[in-house]
VOGU-3710 file (C-alpha; in Angstrom, 3 decimals, decimal comma):
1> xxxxxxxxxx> -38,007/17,134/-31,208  -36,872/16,169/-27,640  -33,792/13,778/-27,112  -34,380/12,842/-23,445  -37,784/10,100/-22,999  -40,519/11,277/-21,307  -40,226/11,266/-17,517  -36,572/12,010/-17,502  -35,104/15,057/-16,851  -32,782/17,165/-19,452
11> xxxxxxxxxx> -29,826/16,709/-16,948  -30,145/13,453/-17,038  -29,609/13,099/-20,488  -25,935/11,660/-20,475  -27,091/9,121/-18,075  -29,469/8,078/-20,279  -27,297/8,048/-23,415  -24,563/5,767/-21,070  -26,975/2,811/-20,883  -25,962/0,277/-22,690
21> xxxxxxxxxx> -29,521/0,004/-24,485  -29,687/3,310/-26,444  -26,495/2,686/-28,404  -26,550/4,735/-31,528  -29,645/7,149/-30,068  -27,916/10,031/-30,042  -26,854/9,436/-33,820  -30,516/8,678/-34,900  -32,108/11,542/-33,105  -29,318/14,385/-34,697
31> xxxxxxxxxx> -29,260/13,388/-37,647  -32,729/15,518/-38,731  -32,585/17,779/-35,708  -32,897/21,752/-37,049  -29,970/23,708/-36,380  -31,282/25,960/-33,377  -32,489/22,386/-31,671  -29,031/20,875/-31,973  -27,569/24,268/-30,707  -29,717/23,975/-27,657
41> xxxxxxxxxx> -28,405/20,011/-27,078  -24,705/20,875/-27,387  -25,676/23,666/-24,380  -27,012/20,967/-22,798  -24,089/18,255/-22,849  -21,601/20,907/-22,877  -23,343/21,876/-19,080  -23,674/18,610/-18,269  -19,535/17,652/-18,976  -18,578/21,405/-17,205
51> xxxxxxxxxx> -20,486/19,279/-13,816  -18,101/16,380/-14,829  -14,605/18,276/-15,134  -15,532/20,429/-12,162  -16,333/16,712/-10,348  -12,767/15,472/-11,728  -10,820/18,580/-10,517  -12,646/18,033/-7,316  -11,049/14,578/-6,716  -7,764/15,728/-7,526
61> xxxxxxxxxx> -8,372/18,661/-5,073  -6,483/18,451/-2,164  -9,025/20,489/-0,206  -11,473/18,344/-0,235  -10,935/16,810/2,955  -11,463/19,993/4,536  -14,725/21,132/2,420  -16,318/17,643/3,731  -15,110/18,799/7,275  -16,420/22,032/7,327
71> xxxxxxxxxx> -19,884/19,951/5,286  -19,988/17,882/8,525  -19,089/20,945/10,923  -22,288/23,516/9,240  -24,716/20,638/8,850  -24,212/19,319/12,774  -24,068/22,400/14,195  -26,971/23,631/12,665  -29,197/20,292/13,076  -28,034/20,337/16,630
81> xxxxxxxxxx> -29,634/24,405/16,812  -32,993/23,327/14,903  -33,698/20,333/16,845  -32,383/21,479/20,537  -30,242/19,139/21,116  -27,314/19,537/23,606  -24,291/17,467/20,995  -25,049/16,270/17,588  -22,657/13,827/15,512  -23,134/13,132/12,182
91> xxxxxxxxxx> -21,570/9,476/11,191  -20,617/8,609/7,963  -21,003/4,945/6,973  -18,145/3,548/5,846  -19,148/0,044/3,793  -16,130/-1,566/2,734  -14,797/-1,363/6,160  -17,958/-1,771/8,200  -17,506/1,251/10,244  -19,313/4,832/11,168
101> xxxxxxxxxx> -16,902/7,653/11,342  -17,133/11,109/11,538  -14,895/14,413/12,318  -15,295/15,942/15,341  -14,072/19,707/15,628  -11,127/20,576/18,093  -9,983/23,550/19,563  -9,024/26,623/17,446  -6,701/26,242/14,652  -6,216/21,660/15,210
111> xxxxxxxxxx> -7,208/19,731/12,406  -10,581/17,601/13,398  -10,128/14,303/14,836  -10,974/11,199/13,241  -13,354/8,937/15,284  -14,332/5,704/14,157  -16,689/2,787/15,577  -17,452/-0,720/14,367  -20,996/-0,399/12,186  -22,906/-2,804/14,191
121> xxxxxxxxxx> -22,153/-1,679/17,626  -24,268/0,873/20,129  -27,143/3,052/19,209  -25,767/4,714/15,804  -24,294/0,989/14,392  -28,025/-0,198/15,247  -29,446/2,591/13,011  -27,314/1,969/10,565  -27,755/-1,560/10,008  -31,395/-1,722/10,478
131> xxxxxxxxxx> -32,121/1,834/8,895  -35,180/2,568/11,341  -35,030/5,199/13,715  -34,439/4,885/18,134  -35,605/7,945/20,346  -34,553/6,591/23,575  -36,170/9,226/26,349  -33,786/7,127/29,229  -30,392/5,849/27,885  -29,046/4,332/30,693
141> xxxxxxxxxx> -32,584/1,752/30,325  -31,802/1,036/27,169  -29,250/-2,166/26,161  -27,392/-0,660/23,166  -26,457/1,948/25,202  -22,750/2,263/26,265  -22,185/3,560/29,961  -18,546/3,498/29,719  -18,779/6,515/27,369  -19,969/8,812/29,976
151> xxxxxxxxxx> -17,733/7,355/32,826  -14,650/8,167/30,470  -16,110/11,362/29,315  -17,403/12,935/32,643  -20,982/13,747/30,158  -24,498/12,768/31,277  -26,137/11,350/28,440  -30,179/11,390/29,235  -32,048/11,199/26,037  -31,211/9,938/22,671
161> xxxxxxxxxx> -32,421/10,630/19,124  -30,768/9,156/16,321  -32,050/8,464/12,942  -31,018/7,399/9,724  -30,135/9,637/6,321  -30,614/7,352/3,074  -28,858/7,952/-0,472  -30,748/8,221/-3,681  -30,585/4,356/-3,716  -32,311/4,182/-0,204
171> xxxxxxxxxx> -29,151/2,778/1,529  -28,130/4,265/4,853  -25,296/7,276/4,078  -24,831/8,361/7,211  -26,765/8,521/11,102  -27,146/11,511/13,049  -27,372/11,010/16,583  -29,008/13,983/18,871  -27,890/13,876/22,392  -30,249/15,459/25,848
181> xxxxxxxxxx> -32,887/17,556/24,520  -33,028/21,129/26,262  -34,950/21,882/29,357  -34,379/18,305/30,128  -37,455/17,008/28,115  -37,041/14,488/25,750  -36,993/14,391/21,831  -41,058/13,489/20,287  -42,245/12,826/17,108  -42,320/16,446/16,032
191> xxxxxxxxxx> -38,424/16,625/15,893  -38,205/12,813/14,265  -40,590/14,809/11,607  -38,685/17,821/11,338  -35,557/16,090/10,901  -37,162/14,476/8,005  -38,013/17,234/6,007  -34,756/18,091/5,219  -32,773/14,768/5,773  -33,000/13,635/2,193
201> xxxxxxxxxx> -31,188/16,588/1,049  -28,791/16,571/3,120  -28,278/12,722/2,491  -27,888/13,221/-1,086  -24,987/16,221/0,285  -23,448/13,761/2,184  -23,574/10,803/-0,427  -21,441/13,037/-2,893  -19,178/14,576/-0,844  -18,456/10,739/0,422
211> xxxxxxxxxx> -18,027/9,442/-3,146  -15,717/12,257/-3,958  -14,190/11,047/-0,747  -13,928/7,429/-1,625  -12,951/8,107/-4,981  -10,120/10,931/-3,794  -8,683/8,306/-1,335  -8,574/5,221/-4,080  -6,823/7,686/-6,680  -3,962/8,699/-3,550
221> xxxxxxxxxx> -3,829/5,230/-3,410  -2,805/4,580/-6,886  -0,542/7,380/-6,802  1,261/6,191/-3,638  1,531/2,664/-4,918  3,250/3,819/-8,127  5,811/5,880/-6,131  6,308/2,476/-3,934  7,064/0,352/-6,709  9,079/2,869/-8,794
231> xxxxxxxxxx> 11,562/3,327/-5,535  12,017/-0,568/-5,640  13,430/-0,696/-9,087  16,209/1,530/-7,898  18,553/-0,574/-5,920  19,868/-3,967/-6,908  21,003/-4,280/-3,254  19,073/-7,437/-1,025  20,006/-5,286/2,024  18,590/-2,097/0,280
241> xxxxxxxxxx> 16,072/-3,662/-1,355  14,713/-5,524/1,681  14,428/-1,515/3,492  12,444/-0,046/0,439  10,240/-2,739/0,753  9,270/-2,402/3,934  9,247/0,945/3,933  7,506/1,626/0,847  4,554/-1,010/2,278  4,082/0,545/5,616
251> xxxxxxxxxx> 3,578/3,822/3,681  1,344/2,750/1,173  -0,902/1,001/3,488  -0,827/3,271/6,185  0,344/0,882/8,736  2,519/1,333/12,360  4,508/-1,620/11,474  5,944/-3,916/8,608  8,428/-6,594/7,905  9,197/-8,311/5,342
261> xxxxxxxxxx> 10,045/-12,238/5,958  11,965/-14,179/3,063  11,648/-18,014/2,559  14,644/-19,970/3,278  13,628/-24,006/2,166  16,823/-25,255/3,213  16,552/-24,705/6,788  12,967/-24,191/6,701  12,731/-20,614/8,104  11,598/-17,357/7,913
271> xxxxxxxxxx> 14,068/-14,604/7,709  14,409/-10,994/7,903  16,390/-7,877/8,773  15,088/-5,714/10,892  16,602/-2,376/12,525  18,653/-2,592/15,656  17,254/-0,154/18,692  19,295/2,698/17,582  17,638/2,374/13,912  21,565/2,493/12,522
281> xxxxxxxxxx> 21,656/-1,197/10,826  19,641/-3,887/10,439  20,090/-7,451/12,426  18,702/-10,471/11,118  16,423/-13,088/12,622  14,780/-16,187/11,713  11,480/-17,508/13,054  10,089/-21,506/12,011  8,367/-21,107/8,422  4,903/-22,974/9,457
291> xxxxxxxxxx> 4,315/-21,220/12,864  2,642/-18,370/13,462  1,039/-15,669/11,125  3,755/-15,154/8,952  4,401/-19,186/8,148  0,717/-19,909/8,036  0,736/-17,610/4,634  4,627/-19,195/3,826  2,748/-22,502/4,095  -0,506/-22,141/2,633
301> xxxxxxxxxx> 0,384/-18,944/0,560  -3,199/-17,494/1,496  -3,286/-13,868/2,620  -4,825/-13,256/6,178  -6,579/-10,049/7,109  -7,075/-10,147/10,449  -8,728/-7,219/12,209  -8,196/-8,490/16,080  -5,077/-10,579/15,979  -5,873/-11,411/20,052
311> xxxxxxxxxx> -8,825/-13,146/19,102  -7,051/-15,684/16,116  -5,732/-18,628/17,540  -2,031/-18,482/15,212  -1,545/-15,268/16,652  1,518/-15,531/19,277  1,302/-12,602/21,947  4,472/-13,363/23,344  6,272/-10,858/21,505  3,624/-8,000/22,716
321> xxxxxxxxxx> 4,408/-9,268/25,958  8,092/-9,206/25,898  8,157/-5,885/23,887  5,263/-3,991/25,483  3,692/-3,110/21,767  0,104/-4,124/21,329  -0,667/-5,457/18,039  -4,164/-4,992/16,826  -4,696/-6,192/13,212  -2,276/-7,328/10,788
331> xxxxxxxxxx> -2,240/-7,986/6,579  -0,464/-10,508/5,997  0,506/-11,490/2,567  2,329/-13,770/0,223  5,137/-12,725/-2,450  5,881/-14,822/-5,333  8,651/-14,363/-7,465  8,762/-14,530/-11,463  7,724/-17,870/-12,174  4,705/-17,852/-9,367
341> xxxxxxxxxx> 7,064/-19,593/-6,569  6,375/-18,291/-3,130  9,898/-16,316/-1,979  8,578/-13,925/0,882  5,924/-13,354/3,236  4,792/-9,433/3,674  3,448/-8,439/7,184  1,492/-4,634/7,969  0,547/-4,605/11,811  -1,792/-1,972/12,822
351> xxxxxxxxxx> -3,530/0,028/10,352  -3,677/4,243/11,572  -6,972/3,997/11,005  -9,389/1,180/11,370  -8,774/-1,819/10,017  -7,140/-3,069/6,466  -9,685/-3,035/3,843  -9,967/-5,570/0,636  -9,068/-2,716/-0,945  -5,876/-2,690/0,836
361> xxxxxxxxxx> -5,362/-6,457/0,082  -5,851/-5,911/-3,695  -3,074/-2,622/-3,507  -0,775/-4,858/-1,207  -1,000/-7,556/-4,061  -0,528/-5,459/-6,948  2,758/-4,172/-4,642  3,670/-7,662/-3,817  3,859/-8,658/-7,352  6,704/-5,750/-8,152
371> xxxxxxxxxx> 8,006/-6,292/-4,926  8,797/-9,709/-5,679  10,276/-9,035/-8,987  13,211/-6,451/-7,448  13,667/-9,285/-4,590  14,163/-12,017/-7,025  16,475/-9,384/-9,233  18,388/-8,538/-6,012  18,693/-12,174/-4,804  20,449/-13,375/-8,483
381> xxxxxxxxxx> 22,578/-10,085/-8,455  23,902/-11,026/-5,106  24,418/-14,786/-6,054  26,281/-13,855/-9,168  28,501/-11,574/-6,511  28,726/-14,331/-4,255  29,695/-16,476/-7,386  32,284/-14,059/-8,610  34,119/-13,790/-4,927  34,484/-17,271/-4,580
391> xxxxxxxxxx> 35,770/-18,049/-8,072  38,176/-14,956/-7,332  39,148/-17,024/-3,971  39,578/-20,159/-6,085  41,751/-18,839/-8,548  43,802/-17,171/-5,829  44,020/-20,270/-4,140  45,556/-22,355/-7,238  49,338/-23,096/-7,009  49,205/-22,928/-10,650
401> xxxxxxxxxx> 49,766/-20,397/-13,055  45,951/-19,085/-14,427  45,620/-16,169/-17,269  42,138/-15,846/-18,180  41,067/-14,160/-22,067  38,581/-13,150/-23,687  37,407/-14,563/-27,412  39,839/-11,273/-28,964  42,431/-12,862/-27,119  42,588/-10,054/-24,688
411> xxxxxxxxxx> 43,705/-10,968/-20,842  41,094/-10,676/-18,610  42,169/-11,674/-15,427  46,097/-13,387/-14,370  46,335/-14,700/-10,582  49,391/-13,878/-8,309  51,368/-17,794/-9,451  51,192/-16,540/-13,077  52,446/-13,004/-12,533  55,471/-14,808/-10,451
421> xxxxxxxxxx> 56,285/-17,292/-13,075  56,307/-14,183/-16,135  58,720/-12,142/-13,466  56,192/-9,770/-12,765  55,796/-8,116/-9,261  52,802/-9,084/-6,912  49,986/-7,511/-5,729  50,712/-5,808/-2,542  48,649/-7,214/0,386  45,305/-6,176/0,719
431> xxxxxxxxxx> 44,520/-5,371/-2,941  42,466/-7,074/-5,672  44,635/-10,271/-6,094  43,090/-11,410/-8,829  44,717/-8,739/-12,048  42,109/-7,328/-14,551  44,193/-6,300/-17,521  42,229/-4,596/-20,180  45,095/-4,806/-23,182  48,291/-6,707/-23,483
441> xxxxxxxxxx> 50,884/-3,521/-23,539  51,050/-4,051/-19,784  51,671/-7,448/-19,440  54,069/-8,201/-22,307  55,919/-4,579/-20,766  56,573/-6,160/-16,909  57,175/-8,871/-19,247  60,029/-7,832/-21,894  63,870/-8,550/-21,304  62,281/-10,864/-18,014
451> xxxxxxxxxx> 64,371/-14,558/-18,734  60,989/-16,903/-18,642  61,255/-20,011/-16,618  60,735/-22,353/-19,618  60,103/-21,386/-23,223  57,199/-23,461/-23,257  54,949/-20,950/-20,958  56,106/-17,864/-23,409  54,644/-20,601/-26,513  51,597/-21,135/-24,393
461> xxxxxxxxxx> 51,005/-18,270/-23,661  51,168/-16,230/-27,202  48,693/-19,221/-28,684  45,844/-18,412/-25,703  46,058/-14,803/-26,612  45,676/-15,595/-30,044  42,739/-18,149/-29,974  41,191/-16,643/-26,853  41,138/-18,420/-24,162  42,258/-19,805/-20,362
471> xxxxxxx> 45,544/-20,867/-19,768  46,819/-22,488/-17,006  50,965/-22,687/-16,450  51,948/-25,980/-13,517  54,124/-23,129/-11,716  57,184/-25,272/-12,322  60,279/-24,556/-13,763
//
């Protein structure tokens, strides 16, 4: 008895047993297997998850950047040798952000640069998007050919040959592009063949390392955005608070730039703090809340991805110009606090790499949500201080006599006028005016064998302490 349907493979069997069709297969085909039979199907599963963990530990690997590197490195070097070709580049296509990159080897001992075009563009992007192959015998002839390459480069690009490599599910994984042919002839359809014998292997190569790749890159992304939001939880400083957040974001989304603009309604503004030259404090400034990037989100509260801010019309250069930085994309999003009112605007200018992603929209949302809780926490906290101060400063203020208690009857705070009029000595200057007295012992002690100004305030005074609560003395005699 066989558990896999005819025409699929053994491997294949946990693929088959994931569809959501053969629910309860597995149980109906055991159940009067002979013992040797099921023997040999555990070996089989057991092989099959061994593949999976060693696929797991793979994406946690941190090497496996570098075994995709030196994947690229073997496989262009040696397509280059087979086909003749003077430079071969392998480009990886990158869906989600509509690019072709690849890694392209240095000199001894540097890590590989990073190169990246947009997927539509030149002779690869056309390959790419169309999936049918161009052998160009005269470059400079043809229109999706880029001169400006060679001018920067100093190279003399004659003949091209680039062609597509497909996945399993016949979408375009990658283009390798074959540059001047030796003995100056050009490539024919004998090397477009030969290619082809071994391009689907190496596209189903290249489609796992890239998933690993993909999946590696989401998971340090998760990681990195649970490290941001955890380090905003730790401060219930705005000033503080306002850093982390902007630090944290530029981090996670692997940006040049970020700032982080709070709502003010009153005055109908945009503010922020941002470091002086010398990076030592932070200075504030305030921009309208409906102009530019930044209030177009305040306003609307939709998030902008924008991956050439020159060519969006609420894009204002003048700070480029003024500054000499050159601002290339930007993510722009809202942050809303608690009870889904907008309180901030988040802006990431220049991405290291490409552009921002939807994927980095959905982690810059899932940050903006924390991100607006600690704002929100740090914005009461400092209200409540600001709240405190001034009714210290109000109490202070009072002619009167004040002795604040607690329900026990215990003092809990006794202004300067009421420490004169019980005889007690004042706060020297530039000290907490305002008393905090944790018991009574000290009081009643500056207080004892004092003559009180009138008998009434030493009456007064004993029934507050016993019922718990404010006094105030008129700080007459």
């Amino acid at each position: 008895m066989t558990l896999t349907p005819p025409g699929t493979s053994p491997s294949s069997m946990l693929a088959t047993l994931s569809q959501g069709d053969r629910k309860g297969d597995l149980t109906r085909r055991v159940k009067d297997l002979p013992v040797p039979q099921f023997a040999s199907l555990l070996e089989q599963i057991t092989k099959e998850f061994e593949h999976f963990l060693r696929a797991i530990e793979m994406i946690n690997n941190e090497a496996l950047e570098t075994m995709l590197e030196q994947i690229l490195e073997a496989f262009t070097l040696k397509i280059g040798q087979i086909l003749q070709a003077d430079r071969t580049t392998i480009f990886l296509v990158d869906e989600e952000r509509e690019q072709l990159w690849s890694k392209i080897a240095q000199g001894e001992g540097e890590k590989p640069l990073e190169i990246r075009v947009p997927l539509n563009v030149g002779i690869a992007g056309h390959v790419a998007a169309t999936g049918k192959c161009l052998n160009i015998a005269d470059v400079y002839s043809h229109p999706l050919f880029n001169r400006d390459v060679d001018r920067q480069t100093g190279y003399r690009t004659r003949s091209v040959l680039c062609m597509p490599i497909f996945s399993t599910k016949n979408r375009v994984v990658a283009v390798v592009q074959l540059m001047n042919k030796a003995g100056n002839e050009s490539f024919d359809a004998e090397d477009e063949r030969q290619f082809r014998e071994f391009a689907s292997s190496i596209g189903i190569i290249l489609e796992s390392c890239n998933s690993f790749y993909i999946a590696a890159r989401n998971q340090k992304g998760v990681a990195a955005l649970l490290k941001a939001t955890s380090c905003l939880a730790q401060s219930l400083d705005l000033e503080k608070t306002l850093r982390a957040v902007m630090d944290e974001a530029r981090d996670l989304m692997q940006a040049n730039r970020s700032t982080l603009f709070l709502l003010d309604r009153e005055q109908g503004q945009l503010w922020s703090k941002v470091e002086t030259a010398d990076g030592s404090t932070l200075m504030e400034i305030r921009i309208p809340a409906d102009r530019g990037i930044a209030g177009y989100v305040a306003s609307t509260g939709q998030a902008l991805n924008i991956p050439n801010a020159y060519e969006d019309p609420r894009f204002d250069p003048s700070t480029d110009k003024r500054t000499g930085y050159r601002t290339r994309n930007i993510l722009c999003m809202p942050v809303y606090n608690s009870e889904g009112v907008l309180i901030g605007v988040t802006q990431l200018i220049n991405k290291h790499q490409g552009s921002f992603t939807s994927s980095d929209e959905e982690f810059m949302r899932a940050f903006n949500i924390q991100a607006g809780v600690a704002l929100e926490n740090a914005q009461l906290f400092e209200s409540v201080l600001l709240e405190k101060q001034y009714q210290k400063d109000m109490l202070q203020s009072l002619s009167d006599a004040v002795i604040s208690t607690d329900m026990q009857g215990r003092i809990v705070t006794i202004n300067d006028a009421a420490l004169e009029l019980l005889g007690c000595p004042r706060q020297k200057e530039g000290g907490d005016r305002t008393r905090k007295i944790s018991g009574q012992s000290s009081l009643w002690a500056a207080w004892s064998g004092k003559s009180c100004r009138s008998t009434i305030c030493k009456c007064a005074l004993r029934r507050a302490l016993k019922l718990g609560q404010s006094t105030t003395f008129l700080n007459k005699a």
